[in-house]
C-alpha positions in Angstrom: 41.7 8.6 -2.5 40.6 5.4 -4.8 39.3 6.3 -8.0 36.4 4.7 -10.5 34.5 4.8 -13.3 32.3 8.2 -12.6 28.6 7.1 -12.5 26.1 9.7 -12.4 22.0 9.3 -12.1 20.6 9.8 -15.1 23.4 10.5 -17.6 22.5 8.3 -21.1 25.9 7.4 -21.5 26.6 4.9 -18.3 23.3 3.9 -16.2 20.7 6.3 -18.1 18.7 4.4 -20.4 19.9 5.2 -24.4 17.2 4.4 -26.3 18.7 5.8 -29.6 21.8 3.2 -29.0 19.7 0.1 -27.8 18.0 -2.5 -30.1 14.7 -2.1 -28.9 15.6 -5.1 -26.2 13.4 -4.3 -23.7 10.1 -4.8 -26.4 11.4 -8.2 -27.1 13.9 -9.6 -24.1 11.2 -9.5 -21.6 7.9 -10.9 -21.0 4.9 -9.1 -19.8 1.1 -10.5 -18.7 -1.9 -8.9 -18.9 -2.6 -6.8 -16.3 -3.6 -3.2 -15.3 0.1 -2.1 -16.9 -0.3 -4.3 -19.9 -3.8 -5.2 -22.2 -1.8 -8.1 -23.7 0.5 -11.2 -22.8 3.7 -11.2 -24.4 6.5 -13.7 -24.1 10.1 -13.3 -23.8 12.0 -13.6 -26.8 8.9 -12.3 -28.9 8.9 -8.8 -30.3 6.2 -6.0 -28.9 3.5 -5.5 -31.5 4.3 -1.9 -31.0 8.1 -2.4 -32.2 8.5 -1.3 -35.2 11.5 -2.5 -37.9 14.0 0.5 -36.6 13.5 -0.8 -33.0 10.9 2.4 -32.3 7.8 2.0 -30.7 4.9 2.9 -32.8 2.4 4.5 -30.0 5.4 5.8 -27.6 3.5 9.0 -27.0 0.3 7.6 -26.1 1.2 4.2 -23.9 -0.5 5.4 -21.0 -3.8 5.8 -22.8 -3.7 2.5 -24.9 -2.7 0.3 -21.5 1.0 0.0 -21.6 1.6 2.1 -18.2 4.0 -0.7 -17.4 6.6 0.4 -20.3 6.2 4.3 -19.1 7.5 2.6 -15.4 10.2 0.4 -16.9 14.1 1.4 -16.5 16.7 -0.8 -18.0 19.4 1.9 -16.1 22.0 1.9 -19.5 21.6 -2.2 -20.4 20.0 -1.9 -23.3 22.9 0.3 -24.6 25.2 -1.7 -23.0 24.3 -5.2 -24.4 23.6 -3.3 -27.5 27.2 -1.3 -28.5 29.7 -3.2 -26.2 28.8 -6.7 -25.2 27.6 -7.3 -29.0 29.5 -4.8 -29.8 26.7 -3.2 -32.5 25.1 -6.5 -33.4 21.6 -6.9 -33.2 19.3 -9.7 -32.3 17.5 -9.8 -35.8 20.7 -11.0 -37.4 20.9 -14.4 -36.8 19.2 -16.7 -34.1 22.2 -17.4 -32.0 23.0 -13.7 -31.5 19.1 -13.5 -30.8 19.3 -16.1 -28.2 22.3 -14.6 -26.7 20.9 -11.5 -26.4 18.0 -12.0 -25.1 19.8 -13.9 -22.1 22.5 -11.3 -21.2 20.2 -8.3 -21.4 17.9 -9.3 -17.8 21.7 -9.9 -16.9 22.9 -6.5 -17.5 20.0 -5.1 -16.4 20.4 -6.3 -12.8 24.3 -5.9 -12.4 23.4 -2.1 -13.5 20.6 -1.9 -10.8 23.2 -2.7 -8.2 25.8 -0.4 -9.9 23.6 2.1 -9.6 22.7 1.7 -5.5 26.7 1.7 -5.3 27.3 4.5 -6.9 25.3 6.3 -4.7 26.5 4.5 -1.3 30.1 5.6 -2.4 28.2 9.2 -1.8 27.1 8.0 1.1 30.0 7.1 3.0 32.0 9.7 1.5 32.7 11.9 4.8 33.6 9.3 6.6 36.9 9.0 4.2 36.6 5.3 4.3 35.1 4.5 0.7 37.9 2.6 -0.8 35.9 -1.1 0.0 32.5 0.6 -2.0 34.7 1.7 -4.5 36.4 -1.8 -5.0 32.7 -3.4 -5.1 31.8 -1.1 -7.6 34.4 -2.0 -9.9 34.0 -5.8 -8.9 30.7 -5.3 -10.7 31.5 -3.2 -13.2 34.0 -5.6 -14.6 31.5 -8.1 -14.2 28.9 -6.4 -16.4 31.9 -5.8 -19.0 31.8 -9.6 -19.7 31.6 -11.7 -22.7 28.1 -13.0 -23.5 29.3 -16.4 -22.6 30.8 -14.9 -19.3 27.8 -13.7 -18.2 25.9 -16.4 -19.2 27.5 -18.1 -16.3 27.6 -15.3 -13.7 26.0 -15.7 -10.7 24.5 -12.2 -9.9 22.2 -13.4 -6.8 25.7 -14.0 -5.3 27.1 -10.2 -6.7 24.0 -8.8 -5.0 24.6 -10.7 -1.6 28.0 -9.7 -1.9 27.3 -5.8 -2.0 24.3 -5.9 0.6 26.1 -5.3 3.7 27.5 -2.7 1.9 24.8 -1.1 1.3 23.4 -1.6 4.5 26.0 0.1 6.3 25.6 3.5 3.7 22.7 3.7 4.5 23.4 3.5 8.4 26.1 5.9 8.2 23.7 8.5 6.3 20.8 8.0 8.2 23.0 8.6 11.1 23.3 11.9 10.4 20.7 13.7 11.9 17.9 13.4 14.0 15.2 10.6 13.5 11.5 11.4 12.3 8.6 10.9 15.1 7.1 8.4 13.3 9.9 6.2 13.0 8.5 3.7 15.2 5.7 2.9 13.4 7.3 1.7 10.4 10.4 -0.6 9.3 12.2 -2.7 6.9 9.3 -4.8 5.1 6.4 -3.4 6.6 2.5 -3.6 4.8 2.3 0.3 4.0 -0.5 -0.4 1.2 -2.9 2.1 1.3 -1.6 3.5 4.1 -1.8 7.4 5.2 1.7 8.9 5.9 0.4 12.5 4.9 2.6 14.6 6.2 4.5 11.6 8.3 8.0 12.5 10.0 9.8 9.8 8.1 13.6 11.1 8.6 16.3 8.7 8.9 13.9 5.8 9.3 14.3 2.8 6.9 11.3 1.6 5.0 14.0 -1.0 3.1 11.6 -3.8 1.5 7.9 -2.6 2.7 5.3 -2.6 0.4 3.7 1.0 -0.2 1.4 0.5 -3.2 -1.0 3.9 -3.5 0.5 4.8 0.7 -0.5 8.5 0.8 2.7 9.9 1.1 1.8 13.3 0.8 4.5 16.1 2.0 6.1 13.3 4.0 9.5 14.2 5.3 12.0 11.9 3.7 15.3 13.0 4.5 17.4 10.0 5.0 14.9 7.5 4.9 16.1 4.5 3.3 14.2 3.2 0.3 15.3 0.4 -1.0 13.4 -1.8 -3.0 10.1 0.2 -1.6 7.2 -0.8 -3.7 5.7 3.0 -4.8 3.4 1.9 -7.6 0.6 4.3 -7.2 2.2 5.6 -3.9 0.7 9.7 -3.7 4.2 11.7 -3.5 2.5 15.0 -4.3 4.1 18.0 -2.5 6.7 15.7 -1.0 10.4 16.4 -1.1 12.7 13.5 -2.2 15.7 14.8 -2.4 17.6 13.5 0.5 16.0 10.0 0.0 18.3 7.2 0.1 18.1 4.6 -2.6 15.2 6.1 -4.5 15.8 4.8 -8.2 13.8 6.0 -11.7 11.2 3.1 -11.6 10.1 4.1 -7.9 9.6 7.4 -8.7 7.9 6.7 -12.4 5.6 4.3 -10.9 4.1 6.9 -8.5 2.0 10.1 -8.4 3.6 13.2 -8.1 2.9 16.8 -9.1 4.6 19.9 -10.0 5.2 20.4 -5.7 7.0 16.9 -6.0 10.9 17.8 -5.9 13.3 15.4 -7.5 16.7 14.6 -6.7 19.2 16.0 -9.1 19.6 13.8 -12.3 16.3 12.1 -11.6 13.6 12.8 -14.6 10.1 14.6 -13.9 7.3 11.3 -15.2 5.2 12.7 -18.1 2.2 11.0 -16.4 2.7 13.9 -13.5 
């Protein structure tokens, strides 16, 4: 059997965000507008007002309440740590400019190669019965190395091109898991990039169907069955998951989950953490 670099959901040390290890990057790499999730513009390469000179943020506890829902959402999945301790290997961006400007560009980098090692992790799970993993495994790795680069290597990486490289990969995961069993009843009214906003699924029979793409902003998902339904890239902001069971949901990342409603009733897959906003 091929082996890898172990990658588990949630653990701070690999694609779990480390705040305690990062340089507050996320405050300061990325840009954010006014909006519902922000009160403020902000651009990249400028440090959040909240940041504070040990790379804290000032009002973590209360974000919610003073308009910064969006950082509550956010996930970097291990990149700030990452770019941090290895790529700068413990330099941060308020010692020079050029390490700042470096930074600042391999950290959205990072950021997206661990997104992707993150959904092939969890298609190596996938496809693990069918004893036939060894080309996920070797795409894992691909991008793993890649996400080990210099600053100046990743600076010219293509990672559109690493994403379209793993998608029929992760296409044919999730075919083989939602395979599995029997489809929902109500698989026939939904589908890859469908216009679920708003819409009521309470309840809906959504097994083995694949909602890869839709938009489901505030969708009333409500003790929806999602065994084996395929979410990749779903849009849940505001998406009602209260009572509903997500653990044999394929694809489901952190930012899907913390950007919905849930309740105590909602259950989580292993490794994934409950929002405080529930």
């Amino acid at each position: 059997m091929a082996t890898r670099t172990r990658v588990e959901l949630g653990r701070r040390e690999d694609l779990g965000a480390d705040c305690a290890n990062c340089f507050g990057l996320c405050c300061v790499a990325l840009a954010f507008a006014k909006s519902a999730d922000f009160p403020f513009d902000k651009d990249a390469g400028d440090p959040c007002t909240n940041l504070d000179d040990a790379d804290g943020c000032r009002i973590h506890p209360h974000l919610r309440e003073r308009g910064f829902s969006g950082c509550t959402v956010f996930d970097c999945s291990g990149a700030g740590q990452k770019v941090s301790q290895h790529t700068f290997a413990g330099r941060s961006w308020r010692d020079d400019a050029e390490t700042q400007r470096s930074m600042f560009a391999a950290f959205p980098i990072v950021r997206r190669l661990h997104d992707l090692l993150r959904y092939l992790d969890e298609a190596i799970t996938l496809v693990r019965r069918t004893n036939d993993e060894a080309r996920w495994v070797a795409a894992f790795e691909r991008v793993r190395s890649r996400s080990d680069g210099t600053p100046e290597e990743l600076a010219t990486l293509d990672v559109d091109a690493e994403y379209d490289r793993a998608r029929p990969l992760l296409l044919e995961a999730s075919e083989i898991a939602r395979a599995r069993g029997p489809l929902g009843t109500g698989h026939r009214k939904v589908g890859p990039g469908s216009d679920l906003v708003g819409a009521d699924l309470r309840g809906a029979d959504l097994r083995g169907t694949t909602l890869r793409g839709s938009l489901a902003i505030a969708a009333d998902l409500r003790r929806a069955r999602l065994d084996r339904c395929d979410l990749l890239g779903v849009d849940l902001r505001d998406a009602d998951l209260r009572g509903t069971d997500l653990r044999g949901a394929v694809f489901l990342t952190q930012m899907q989950v913390n950007a919905a409603q849930g309740d105590a009733a909602t259950v989580l897959p292993e490794g994934f953490q409950r929002p405080g906003h529930w």
